[in-house]
C-alpha positions as CSV (number, residue, x, y, z in Angstrom):
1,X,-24.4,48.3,-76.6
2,X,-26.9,50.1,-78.3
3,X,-29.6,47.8,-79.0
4,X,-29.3,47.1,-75.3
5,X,-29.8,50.6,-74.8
6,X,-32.3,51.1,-76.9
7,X,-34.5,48.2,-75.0
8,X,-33.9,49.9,-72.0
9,X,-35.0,53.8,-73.7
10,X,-37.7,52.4,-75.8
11,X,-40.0,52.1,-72.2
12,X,-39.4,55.5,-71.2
13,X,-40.4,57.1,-74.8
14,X,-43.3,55.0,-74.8
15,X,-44.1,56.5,-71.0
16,X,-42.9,59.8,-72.0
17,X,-45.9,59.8,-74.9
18,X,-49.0,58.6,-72.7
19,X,-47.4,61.4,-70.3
20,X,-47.9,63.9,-73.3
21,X,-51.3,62.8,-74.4
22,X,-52.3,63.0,-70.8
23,X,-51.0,66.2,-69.6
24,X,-53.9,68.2,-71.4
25,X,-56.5,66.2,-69.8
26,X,-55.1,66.4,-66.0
27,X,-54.0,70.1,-65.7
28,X,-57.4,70.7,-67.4
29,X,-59.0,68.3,-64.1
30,X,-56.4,69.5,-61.8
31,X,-55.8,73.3,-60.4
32,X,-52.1,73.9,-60.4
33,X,-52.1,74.4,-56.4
34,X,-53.4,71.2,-56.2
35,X,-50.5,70.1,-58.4
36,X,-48.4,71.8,-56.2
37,X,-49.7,69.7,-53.2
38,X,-48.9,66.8,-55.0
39,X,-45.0,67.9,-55.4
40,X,-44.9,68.7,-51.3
41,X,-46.1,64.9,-51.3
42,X,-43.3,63.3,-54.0
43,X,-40.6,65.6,-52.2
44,X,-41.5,64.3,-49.1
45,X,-41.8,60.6,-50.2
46,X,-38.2,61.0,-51.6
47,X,-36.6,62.3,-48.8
48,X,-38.0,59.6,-46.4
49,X,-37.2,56.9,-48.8
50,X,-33.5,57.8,-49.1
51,X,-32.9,57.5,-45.1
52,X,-35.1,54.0,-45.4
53,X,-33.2,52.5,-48.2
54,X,-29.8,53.3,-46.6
55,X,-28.0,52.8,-49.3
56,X,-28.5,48.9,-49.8
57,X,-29.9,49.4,-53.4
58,X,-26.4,51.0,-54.5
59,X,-25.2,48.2,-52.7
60,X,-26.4,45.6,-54.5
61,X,-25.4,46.7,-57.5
62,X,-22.2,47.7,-56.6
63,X,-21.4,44.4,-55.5
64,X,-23.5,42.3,-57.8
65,X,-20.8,41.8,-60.4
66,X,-18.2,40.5,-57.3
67,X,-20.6,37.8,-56.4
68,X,-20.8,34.4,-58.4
69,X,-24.3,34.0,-59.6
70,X,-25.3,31.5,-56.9
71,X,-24.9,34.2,-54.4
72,X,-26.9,37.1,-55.4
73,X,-30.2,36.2,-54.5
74,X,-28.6,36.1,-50.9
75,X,-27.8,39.2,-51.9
76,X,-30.7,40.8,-52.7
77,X,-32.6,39.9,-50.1
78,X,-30.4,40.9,-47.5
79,X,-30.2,44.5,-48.4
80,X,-34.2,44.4,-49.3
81,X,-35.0,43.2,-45.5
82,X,-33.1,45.5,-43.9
83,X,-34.0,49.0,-46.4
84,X,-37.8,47.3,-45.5
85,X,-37.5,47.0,-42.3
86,X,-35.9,50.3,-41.0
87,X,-38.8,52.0,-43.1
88,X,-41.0,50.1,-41.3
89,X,-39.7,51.5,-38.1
90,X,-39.8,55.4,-39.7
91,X,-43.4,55.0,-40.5
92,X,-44.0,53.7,-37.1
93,X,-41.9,56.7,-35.6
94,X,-43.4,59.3,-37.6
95,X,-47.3,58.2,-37.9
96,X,-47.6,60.0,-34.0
97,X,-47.3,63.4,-35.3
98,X,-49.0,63.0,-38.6
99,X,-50.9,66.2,-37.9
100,X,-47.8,68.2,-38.1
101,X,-46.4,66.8,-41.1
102,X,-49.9,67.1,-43.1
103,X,-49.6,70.9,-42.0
104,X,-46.2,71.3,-43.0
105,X,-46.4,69.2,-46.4
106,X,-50.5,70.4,-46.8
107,X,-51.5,73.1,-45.2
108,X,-54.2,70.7,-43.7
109,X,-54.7,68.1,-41.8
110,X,-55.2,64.8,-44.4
111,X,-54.6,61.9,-42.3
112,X,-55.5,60.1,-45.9
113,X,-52.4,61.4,-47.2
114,X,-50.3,60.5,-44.8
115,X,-51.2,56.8,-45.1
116,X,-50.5,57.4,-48.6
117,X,-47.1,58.0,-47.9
118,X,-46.6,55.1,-45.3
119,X,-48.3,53.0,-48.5
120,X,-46.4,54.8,-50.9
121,X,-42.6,54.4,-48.6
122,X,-42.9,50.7,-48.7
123,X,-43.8,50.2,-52.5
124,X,-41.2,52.7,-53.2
125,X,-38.7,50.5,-51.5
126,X,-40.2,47.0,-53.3
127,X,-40.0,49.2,-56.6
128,X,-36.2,49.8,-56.2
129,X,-35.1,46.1,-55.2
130,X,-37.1,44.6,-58.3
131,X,-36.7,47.0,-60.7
132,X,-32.9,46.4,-59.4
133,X,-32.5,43.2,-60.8
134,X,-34.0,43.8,-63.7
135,X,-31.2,46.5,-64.6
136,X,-28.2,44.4,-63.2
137,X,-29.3,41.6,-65.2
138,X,-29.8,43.7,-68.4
139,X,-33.5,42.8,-68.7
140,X,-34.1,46.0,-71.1
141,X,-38.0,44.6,-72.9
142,X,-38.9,43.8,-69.2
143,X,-37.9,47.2,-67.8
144,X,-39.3,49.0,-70.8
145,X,-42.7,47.0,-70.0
146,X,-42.3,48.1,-66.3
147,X,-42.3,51.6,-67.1
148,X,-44.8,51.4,-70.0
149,X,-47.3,49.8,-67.7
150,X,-46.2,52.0,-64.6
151,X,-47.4,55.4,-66.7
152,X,-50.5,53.5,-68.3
153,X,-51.4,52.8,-64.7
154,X,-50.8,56.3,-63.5
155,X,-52.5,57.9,-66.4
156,X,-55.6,56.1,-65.8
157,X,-55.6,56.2,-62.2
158,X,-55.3,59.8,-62.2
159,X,-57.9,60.5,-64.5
160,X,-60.6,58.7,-63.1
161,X,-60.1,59.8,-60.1
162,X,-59.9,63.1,-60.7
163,X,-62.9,63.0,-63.1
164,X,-65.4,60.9,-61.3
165,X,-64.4,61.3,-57.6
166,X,-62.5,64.6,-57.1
167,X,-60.1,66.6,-58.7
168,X,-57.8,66.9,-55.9
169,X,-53.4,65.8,-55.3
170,X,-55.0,62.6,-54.0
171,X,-55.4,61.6,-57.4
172,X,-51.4,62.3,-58.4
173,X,-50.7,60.5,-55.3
174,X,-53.3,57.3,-55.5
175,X,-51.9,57.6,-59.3
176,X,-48.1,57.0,-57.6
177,X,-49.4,54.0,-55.6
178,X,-51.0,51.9,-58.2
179,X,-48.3,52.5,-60.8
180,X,-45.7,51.2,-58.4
181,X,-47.7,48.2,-57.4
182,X,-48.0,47.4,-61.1
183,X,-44.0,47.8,-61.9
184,X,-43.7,45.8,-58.9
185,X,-45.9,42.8,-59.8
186,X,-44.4,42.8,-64.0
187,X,-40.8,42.3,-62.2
188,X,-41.4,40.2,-59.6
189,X,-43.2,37.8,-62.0
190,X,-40.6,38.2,-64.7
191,X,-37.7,37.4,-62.3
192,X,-39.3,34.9,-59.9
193,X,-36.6,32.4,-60.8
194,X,-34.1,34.9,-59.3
195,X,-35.9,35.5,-56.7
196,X,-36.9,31.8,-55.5
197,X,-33.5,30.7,-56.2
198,X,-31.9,28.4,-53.5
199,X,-29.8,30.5,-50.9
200,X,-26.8,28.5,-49.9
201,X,-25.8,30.4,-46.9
202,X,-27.3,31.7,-44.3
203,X,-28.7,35.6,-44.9
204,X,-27.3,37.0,-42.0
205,X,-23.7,36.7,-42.6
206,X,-21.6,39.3,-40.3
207,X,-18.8,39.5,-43.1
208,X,-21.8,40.3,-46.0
209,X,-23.7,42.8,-43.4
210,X,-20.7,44.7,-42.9
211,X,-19.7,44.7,-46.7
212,X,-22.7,46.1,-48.3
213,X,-23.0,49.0,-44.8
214,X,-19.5,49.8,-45.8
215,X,-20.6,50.6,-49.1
216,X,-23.7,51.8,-48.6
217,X,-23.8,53.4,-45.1
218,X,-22.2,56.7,-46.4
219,X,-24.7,56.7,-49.1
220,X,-27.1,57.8,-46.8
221,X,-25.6,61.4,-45.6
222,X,-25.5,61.8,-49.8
223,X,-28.8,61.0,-50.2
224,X,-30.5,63.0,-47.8
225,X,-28.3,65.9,-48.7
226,X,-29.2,65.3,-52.5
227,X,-33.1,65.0,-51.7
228,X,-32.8,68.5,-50.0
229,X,-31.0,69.7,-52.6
230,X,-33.3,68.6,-55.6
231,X,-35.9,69.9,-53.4
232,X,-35.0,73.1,-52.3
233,X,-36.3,75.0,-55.1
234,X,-39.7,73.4,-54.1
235,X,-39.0,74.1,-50.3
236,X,-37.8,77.6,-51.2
237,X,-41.2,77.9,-53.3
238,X,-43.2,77.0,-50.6
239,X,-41.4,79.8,-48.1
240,X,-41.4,82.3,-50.0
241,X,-44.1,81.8,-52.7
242,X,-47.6,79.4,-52.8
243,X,-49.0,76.2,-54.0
244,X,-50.1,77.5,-57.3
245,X,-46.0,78.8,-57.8
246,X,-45.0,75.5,-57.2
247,X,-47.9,73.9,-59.8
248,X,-46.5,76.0,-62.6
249,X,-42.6,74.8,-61.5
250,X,-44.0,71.5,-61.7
251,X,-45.6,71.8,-65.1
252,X,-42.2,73.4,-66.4
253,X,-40.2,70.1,-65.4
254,X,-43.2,68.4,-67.9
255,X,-42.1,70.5,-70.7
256,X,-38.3,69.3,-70.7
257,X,-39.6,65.6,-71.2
258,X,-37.4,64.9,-74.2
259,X,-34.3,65.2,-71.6
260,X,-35.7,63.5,-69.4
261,X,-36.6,60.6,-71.3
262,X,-32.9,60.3,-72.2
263,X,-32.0,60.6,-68.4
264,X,-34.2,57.8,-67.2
265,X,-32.8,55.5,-70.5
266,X,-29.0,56.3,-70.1
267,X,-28.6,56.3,-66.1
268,X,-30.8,53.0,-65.7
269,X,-28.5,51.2,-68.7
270,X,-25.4,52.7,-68.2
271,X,-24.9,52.3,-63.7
272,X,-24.9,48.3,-64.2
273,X,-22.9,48.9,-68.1
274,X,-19.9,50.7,-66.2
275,X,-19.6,48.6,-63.7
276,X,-19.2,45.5,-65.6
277,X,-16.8,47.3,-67.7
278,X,-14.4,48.5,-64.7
279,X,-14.2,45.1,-63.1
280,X,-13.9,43.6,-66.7
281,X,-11.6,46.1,-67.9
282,X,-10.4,48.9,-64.9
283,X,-8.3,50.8,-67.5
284,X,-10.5,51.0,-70.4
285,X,-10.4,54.7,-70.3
286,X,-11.5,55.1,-74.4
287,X,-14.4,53.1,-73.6
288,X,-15.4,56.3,-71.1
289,X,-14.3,58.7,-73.5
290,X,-16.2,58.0,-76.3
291,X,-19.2,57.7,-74.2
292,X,-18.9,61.3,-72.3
293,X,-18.4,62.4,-76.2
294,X,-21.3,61.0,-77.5
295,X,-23.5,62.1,-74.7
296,X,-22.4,65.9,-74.4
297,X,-23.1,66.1,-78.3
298,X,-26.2,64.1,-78.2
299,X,-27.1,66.5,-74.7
300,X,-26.5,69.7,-76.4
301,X,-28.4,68.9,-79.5
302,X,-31.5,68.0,-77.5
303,X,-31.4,70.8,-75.4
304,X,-31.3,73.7,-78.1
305,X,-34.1,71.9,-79.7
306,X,-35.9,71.9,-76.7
307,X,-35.5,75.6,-76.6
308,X,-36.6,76.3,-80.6
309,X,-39.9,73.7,-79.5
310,X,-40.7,75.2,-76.2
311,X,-43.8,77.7,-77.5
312,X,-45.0,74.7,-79.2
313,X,-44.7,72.2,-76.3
314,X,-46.4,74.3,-73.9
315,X,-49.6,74.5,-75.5
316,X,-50.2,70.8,-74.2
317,X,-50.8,72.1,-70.8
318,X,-53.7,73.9,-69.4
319,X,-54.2,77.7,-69.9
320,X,-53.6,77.9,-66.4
321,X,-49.8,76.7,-67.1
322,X,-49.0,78.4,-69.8
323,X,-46.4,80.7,-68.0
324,X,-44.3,77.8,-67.4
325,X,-42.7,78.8,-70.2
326,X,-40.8,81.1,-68.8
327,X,-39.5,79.0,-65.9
328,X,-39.0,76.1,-67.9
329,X,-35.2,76.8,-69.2
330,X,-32.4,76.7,-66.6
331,X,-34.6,73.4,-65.3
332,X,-33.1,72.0,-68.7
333,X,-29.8,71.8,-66.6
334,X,-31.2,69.2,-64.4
335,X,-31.0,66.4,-66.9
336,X,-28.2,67.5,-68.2
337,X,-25.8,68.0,-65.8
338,X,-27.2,64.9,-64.6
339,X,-26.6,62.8,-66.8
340,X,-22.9,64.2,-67.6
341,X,-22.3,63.5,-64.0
342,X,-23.2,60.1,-64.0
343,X,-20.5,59.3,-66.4
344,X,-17.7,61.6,-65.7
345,X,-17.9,60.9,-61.8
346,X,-18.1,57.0,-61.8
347,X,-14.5,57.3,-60.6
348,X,-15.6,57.7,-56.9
349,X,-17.9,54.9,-57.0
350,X,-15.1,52.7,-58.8
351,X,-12.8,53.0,-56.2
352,X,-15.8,52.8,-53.2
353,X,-14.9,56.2,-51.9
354,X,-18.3,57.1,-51.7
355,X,-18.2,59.5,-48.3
356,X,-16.3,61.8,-50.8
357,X,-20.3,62.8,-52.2
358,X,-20.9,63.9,-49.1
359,X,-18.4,66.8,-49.7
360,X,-19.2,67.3,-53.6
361,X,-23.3,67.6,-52.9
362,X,-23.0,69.5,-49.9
363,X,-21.2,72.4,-51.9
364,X,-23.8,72.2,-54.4
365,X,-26.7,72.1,-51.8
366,X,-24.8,75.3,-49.8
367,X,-25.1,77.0,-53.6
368,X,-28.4,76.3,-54.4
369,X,-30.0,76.9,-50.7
370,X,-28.2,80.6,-51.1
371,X,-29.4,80.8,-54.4
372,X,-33.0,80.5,-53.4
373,X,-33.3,82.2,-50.5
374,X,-32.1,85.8,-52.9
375,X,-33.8,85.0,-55.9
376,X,-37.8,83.4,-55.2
377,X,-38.5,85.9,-53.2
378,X,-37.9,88.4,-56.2
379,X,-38.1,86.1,-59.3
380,X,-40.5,83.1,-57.8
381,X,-39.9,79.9,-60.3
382,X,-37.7,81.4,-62.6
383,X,-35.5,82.3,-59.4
384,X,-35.9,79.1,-58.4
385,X,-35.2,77.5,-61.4
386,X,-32.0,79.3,-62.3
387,X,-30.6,78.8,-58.8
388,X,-31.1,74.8,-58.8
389,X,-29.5,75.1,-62.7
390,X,-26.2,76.9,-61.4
391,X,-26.1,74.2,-58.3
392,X,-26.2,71.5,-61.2
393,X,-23.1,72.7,-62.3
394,X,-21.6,73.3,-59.3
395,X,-22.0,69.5,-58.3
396,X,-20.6,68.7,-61.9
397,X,-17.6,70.6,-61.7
398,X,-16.4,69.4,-58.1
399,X,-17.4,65.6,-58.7
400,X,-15.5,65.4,-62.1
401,X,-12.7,66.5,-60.6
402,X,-12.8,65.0,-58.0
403,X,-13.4,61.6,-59.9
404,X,-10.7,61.9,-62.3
405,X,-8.1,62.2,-59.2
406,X,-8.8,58.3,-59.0
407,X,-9.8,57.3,-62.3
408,X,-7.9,59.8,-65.1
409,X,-10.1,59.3,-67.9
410,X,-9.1,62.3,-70.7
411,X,-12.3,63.6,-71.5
412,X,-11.4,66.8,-72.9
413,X,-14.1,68.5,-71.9
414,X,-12.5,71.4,-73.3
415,X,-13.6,70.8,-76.5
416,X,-17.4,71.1,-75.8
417,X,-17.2,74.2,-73.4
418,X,-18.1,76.9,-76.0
419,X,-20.7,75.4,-77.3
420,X,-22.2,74.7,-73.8
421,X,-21.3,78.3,-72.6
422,X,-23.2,79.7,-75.5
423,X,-26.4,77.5,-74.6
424,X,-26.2,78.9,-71.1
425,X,-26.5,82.4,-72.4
426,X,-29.9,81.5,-74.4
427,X,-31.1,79.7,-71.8
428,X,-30.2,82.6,-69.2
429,X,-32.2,84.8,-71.9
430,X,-35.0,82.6,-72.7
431,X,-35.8,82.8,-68.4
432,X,-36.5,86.4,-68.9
433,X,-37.9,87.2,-72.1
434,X,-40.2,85.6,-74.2
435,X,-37.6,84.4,-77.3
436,X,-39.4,83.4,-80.3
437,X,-38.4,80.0,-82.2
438,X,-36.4,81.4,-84.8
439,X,-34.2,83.1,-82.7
440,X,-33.1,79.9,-80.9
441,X,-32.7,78.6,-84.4
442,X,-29.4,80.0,-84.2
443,X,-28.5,78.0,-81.1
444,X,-29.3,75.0,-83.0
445,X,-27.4,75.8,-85.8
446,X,-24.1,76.6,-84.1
447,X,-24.0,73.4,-81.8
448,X,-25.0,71.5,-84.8
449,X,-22.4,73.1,-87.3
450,X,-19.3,73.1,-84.4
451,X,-20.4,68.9,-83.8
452,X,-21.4,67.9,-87.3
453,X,-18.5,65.4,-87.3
454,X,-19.6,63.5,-84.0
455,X,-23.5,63.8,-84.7
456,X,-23.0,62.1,-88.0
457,X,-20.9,59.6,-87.1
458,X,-23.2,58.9,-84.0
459,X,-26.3,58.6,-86.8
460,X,-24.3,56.2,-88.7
461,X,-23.2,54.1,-86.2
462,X,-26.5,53.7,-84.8
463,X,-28.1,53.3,-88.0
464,X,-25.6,50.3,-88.9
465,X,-26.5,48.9,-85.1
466,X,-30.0,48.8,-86.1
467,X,-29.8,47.1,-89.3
468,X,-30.5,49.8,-91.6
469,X,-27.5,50.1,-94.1
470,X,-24.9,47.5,-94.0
């Protein structure tokens, strides 16, 4: 399992370096208000992609394992044509009063931009089917080439752009388009056999339609709800605060990149992992176990390091960023949390009770939207950022529990709260003072001292997987 993994992580370190090297050079080129324009655009794009999709990506996976191998081309490209389609008929509904939306999103009118995001909406949804099928079939060397080429792409695009023809969020955004359309073209041709395969039914089959709706339908409620609540603190920023506020956030979500390299590595590997497992083995609970173990250990490690590495990290950005620093710790919870979630609340999607999320993310959402509406006003980022943190673990707390009502796995979760209630104290101090290294030194030292056991035994596992000691 972990030299899968690591085909699958090995893409997003790879993307998470050209990110580093790059950073310098574009918030050098780029003003952090137009970086801040460039988030309005991504949080938009999200949220109009989730209503689009409807769900039919989730879908497909969820069901890809019940389907003999035949079948899941049919599969695929029924939920594809209709997540295409009813963007299509969004695009069409909303390019009328493109105006209004450029002022909302802009503060201008840029009908440029918003063909951008019609262009960017329908490679988005192309991205998700392909990329897909790459993770269902455990394709890790061809996902890790995706995203390798996808940041390549992105980093070039953006810089050129932004050198030679303006130094504007169009770059960002033209950056978005052509990294997707190469991701898109690497799968496609890597998996053409899947996707020429010979469909022996018809596409259109009631029974199928209603199967993957039933599945997917209620994912759509979720997902809008989760879009405006991973994008409140921007929305909040925006209200209450300015384009350049919402630059520095941005740059602050650069900083936590280690995190984030493990979230994009795990939660691609591990959706497609644990669902083979459950319908291999629905009672493997130690399987679960171990992993939540591993991952909270491995999670808490990273994090405090983050914390002792932060003064250094942030020299990579611009002057004009460097108080980013600041905003940069309760945003650490975003990944974390995250990634905690994904495998301590599989039990809803198990069992296909997936209008439950609707209840678990609108508590969260009703958390962080109070949250920000007290604190930007008086803290700016940092309130923001510490109000989207606390949500995070709202959302953990009620899906876990939630989840293990219908699949009891013992995670003992227990046994790591000290250590994570002691790295939400540094993190709430690091927010509002500027703590030097060797103070969070200490942080380091006690999560590392209180999990010795796990850490080594997690080093010599993976060490043995990878073939250096017998």
């Amino acid at each position: 399992m972990l030299k899968q993994f690591i085909t699958f992580a090995y893409g997003n370190l790879v993307s998470a370096a050209i990110t580093f090297f790059t950073i310098p050079i574009i918030t050098l080129l780029i003003i952090p208000s137009e970086f801040g324009k460039s988030t309005m655009f991504t949080l938009a794009l999200s949220f109009i992609c989730q209503i689009g999709i409807m769900g039919m990506d989730q879908s497909f996976m969820r069901i890809f394992f019940e389907k003999e191998e035949k079948d899941r081309t049919g599969l695929a490209w029924l939920c594809f044509i209709i997540s295409f389609g009813i963007t299509i008929l969004i695009i069409c509904c909303l390019l009328p009063f493109w105006r209004q939306i450029s002022e909302i999103l802009f503060e201008e009118q840029n009908f440029t931009a918003i063909i951008l995001l019609a262009s960017c909406l329908l490679l988005y949804i192309m991205d998700r089917f392909t990329i897909s099928v790459v993770r269902m079939q455990k394709k890790g060397n061809v996902y890790s080439l995706t995203r390798i080429v996808y940041a390549a792409t992105n980093a070039i695009t953006v810089i050129c752009y932004a050198k030679f023809i303006a130094p504007t969020f169009h770059a960002i955004v033209l950056g978005t388009a052509f990294s997707s359309i190469s991701s898109i073209v690497i799968s496609i041709l890597f998996e053409r056999k899947f996707w020429k395969n010979h469909i022996e039914k018809s596409l259109f089959n009631l029974n199928e339609i209603k199967q993957i709706f039933y599945f997917g339908l209620p994912l759509v409620p979720v997902y809008v709800i989760t879009t405006l609540f991973q994008g409140m603190d921007k929305l909040a920023l925006r209200t209450y605060s300015s384009f350049n506020e919402i630059g520095l956030y941005a740059a602050a979500i650069k900083i936590i990149f280690p995190l984030t390299i493990i979230q994009s590595g795990f939660t691609i590997y591990w959706y497609p992992l644990a669902l083979e497992t459950y319908e291999t083995d629905n009672m493997n609970y130690l399987f679960f176990e171990t992993m939540f173990k591993y991952m909270s250990v491995l999670l808490l490690i990273t994090a405090s390091a983050i914390l002792v590495l932060k003064d250094i990290i942030v020299f990579i950005l611009a002057p004009a960023y460097r108080s980013a620093v600041l905003i940069m710790p309760f945003l650490i919870l975003i990944p974390f949390m995250y990634i905690i979630t994904e495998v301590t609340g599989l039990g809803i999607i198990f069992k296909k009770r997936t209008y439950i999320n609707i209840i678990n993310i609108s508590i969260a959402a009703l958390v962080n939207l109070a949250g920000n509406y007290f604190l930007v006003p008086i803290y700016g980022a940092q309130g923001a950022a510490f109000s989207t943190g606390i949500a995070y673990i709202v959302y953990f707390s009620f899906r876990t529990y939630i989840s293990y009502r219908l699949f009891p796995v013992p995670y003992h979760i227990y046994r790591y709260l000290p250590s994570f209630c002691v790295l939400l104290g540094f993190l709430f101090i690091n927010t509002f003072y500027n703590v030097p290294w060797f103070a969070n030194i200490l942080l380091f030292a006690f999560i590392f001292i209180i999990h010795r056991k796990v850490i080594f035994d997690l080093l010599q596992k993976g060490i043995k997987e990878l073939g250096l000691i017998k």
